[in-house]
C-alpha positions in Angstrom: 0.0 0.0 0.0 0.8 3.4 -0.6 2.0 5.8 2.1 1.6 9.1 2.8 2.6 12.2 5.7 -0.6 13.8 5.0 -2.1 11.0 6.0 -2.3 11.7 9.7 -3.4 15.2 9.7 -6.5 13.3 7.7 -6.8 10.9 10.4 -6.8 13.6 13.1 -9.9 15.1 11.7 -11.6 12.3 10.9 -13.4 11.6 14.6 -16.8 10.2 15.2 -18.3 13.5 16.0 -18.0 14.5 12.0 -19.6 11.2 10.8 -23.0 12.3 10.0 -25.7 9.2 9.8 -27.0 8.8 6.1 -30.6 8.5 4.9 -31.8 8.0 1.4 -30.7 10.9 0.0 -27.1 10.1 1.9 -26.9 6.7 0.2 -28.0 7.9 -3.3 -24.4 10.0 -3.0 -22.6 7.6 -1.9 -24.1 5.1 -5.1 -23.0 8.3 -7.4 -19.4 8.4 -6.1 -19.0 5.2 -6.3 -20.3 5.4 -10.4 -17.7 8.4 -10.5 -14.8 6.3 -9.7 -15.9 3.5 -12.5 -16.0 6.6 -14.8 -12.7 7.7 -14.1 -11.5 4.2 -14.4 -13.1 3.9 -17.8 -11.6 7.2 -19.1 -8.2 6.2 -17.7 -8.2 3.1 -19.8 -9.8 4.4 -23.0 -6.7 7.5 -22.5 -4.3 4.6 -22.7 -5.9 2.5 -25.3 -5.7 6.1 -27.8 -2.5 6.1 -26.8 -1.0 3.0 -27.6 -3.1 3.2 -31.4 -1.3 6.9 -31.8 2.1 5.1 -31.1 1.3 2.3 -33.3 0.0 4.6 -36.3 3.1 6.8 -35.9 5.4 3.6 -35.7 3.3 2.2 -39.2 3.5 5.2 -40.9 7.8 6.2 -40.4 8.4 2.8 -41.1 7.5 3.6 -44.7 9.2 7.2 -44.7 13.2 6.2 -44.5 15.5 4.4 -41.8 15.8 7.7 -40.0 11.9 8.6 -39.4 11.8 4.4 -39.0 14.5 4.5 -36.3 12.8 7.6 -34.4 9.4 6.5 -34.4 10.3 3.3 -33.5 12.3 4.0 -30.4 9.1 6.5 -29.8 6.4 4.1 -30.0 8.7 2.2 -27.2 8.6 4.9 -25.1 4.9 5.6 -25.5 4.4 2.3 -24.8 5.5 2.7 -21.2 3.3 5.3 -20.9 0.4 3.1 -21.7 1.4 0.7 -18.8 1.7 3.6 -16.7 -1.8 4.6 -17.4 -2.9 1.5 -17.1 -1.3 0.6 -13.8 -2.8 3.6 -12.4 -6.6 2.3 -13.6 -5.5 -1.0 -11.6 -4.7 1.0 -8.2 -8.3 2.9 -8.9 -10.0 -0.2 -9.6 -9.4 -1.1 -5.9 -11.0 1.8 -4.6 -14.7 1.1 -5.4 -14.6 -2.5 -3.7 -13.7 -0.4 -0.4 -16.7 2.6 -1.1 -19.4 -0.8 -2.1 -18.0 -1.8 1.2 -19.2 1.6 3.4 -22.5 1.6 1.0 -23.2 -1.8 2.4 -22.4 -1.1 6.2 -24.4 1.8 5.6 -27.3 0.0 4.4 -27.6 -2.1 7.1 -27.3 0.7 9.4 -30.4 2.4 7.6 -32.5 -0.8 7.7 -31.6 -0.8 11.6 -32.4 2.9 12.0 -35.9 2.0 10.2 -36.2 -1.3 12.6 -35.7 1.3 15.7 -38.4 3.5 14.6 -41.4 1.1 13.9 -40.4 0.1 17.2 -40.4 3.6 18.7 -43.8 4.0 16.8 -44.9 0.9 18.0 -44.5 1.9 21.4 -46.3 5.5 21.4 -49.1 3.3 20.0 -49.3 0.8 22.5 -49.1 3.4 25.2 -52.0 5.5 23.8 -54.3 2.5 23.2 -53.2 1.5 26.9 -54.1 4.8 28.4 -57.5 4.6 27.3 -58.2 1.5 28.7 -60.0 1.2 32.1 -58.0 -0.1 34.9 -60.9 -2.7 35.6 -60.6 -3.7 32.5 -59.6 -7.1 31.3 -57.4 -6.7 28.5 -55.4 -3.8 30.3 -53.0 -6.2 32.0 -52.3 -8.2 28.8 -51.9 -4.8 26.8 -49.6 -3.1 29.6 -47.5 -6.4 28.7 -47.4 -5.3 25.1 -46.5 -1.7 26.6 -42.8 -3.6 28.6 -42.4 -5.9 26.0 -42.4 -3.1 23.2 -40.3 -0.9 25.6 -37.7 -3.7 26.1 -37.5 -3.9 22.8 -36.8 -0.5 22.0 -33.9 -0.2 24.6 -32.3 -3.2 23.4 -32.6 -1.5 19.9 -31.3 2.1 21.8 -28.2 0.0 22.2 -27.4 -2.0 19.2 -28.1 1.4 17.1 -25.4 2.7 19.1 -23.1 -0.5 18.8 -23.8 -0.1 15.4 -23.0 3.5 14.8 -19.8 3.8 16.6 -18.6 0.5 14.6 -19.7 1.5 11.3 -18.2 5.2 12.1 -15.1 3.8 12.6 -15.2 1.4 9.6 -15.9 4.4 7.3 -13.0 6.1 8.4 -10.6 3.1 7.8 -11.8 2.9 4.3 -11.4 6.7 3.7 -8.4 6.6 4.8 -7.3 3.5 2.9 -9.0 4.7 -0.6 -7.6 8.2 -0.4 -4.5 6.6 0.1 -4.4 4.4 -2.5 -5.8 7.8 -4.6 -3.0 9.9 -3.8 -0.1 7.2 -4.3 -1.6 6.4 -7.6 -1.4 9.7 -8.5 2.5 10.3 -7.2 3.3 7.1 -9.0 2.2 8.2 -12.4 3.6 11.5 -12.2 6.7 10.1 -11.5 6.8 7.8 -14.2 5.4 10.6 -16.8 8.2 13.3 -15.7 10.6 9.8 -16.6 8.9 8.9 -19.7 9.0 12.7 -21.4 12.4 13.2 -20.2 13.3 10.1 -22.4 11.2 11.0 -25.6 12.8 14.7 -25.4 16.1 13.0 -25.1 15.4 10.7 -27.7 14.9 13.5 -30.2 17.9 15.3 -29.1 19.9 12.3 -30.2 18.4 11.0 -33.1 19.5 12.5 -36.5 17.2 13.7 -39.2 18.5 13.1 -42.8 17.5 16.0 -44.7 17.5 14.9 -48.2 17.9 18.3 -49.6 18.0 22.1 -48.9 15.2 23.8 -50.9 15.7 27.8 -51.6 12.8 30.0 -52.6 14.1 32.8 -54.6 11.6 35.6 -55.0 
């Protein structure tokens, strides 16, 4: 895995008090980041598949224009090659990243099917309680109804407490996969900028080197 300084600062800010809980609207976000990153990944390889046919049409074409053009184009196509592994090892680092996002949208979806368990309950509750209050203290079903009431309430708390569980958990899990994506992110990035400041160097060196053989010297005389 990639490492990074930076990293810590990120990790000092991340604390459960920013983690905010997500509703529909939350998810439907976190479905279109998660189709943002397959885009990029997409546009990253179709980059270095254009690539790799422009290195292959310039190779084709100076291998017909003389052993000079032949020679140039041929070490260039070399060199643009590498630049199409580059690209594409940087899709491959991406392509991890939304594994760990499908991961958070999952916790998260449990976490808002919970959240909806705890309010039927809750509603449950405010039911039972007002169709209880209304009930005589003589009469017969008030006994088996103010055991709906405790049972209902039970419920709820142990609810109260696995919502809590569940929040603090899934919190935390969401900021282990932050952290792990954005570092993935940023390496990926530092990687291919390293090996594209390598690869130009080499094609501008290549054509300091190479020799051009002019065939002839035209003059235009007015």
């Amino acid at each position: 895995m990639f490492r990074s300084s930076g990293m810590r600062s990120m990790s000092a800010q991340l604390t459960p008090s920013t983690i905010l809980p997500l509703g529909g609207q939350d998810l439907k976000t976190l479905r279109d980041m998660i189709a943002a990153e397959k885009c990029l990944i997409s546009s990253f390889h179709r980059v270095s598949q254009d690539f790799g046919k422009s290195a292959e049409a310039l190779k084709l074409w100076g291998s017909g224009e003389g052993d000079d053009l032949d020679d140039i184009l041929t070490h260039s196509h070399n060199i643009l090659q590498l630049l199409v592994t580059a690209l594409n090892r940087f899709a491959a680092h991406e392509e991890t990243i939304p594994t760990l996002m499908k991961g958070v949208k999952t916790q998260e979806t449990k976490l808002d099917e919970l959240r909806r368990k705890h309010r039927n309950v809750v509603s449950k509750v405010e039911s039972a309680e007002k169709k209880l209050s209304k009930i005589g203290v003589e009469h017969k079903n008030r006994e088996m109804q103010a055991n709906l009431v405790n049972g209902l309430k039970e419920e709820r708390k142990a609810l109260d407490t696995e919502l809590m569980t569940e929040e603090a958990r899934i919190g935390d899990y969401k900021r282990r996969a932050t952290k792990e994506w954005m570092n993935v992110k940023h390496g990926a990035i530092s990687e291919l900028g390293h090996k594209l400041i390598i690869i130009g160097e080499q094609g501008k060196l290549l054509t300091e080197v190479s020799t051009i053989e002019l065939n002839a010297e035209i003059s235009v005389v007015s």
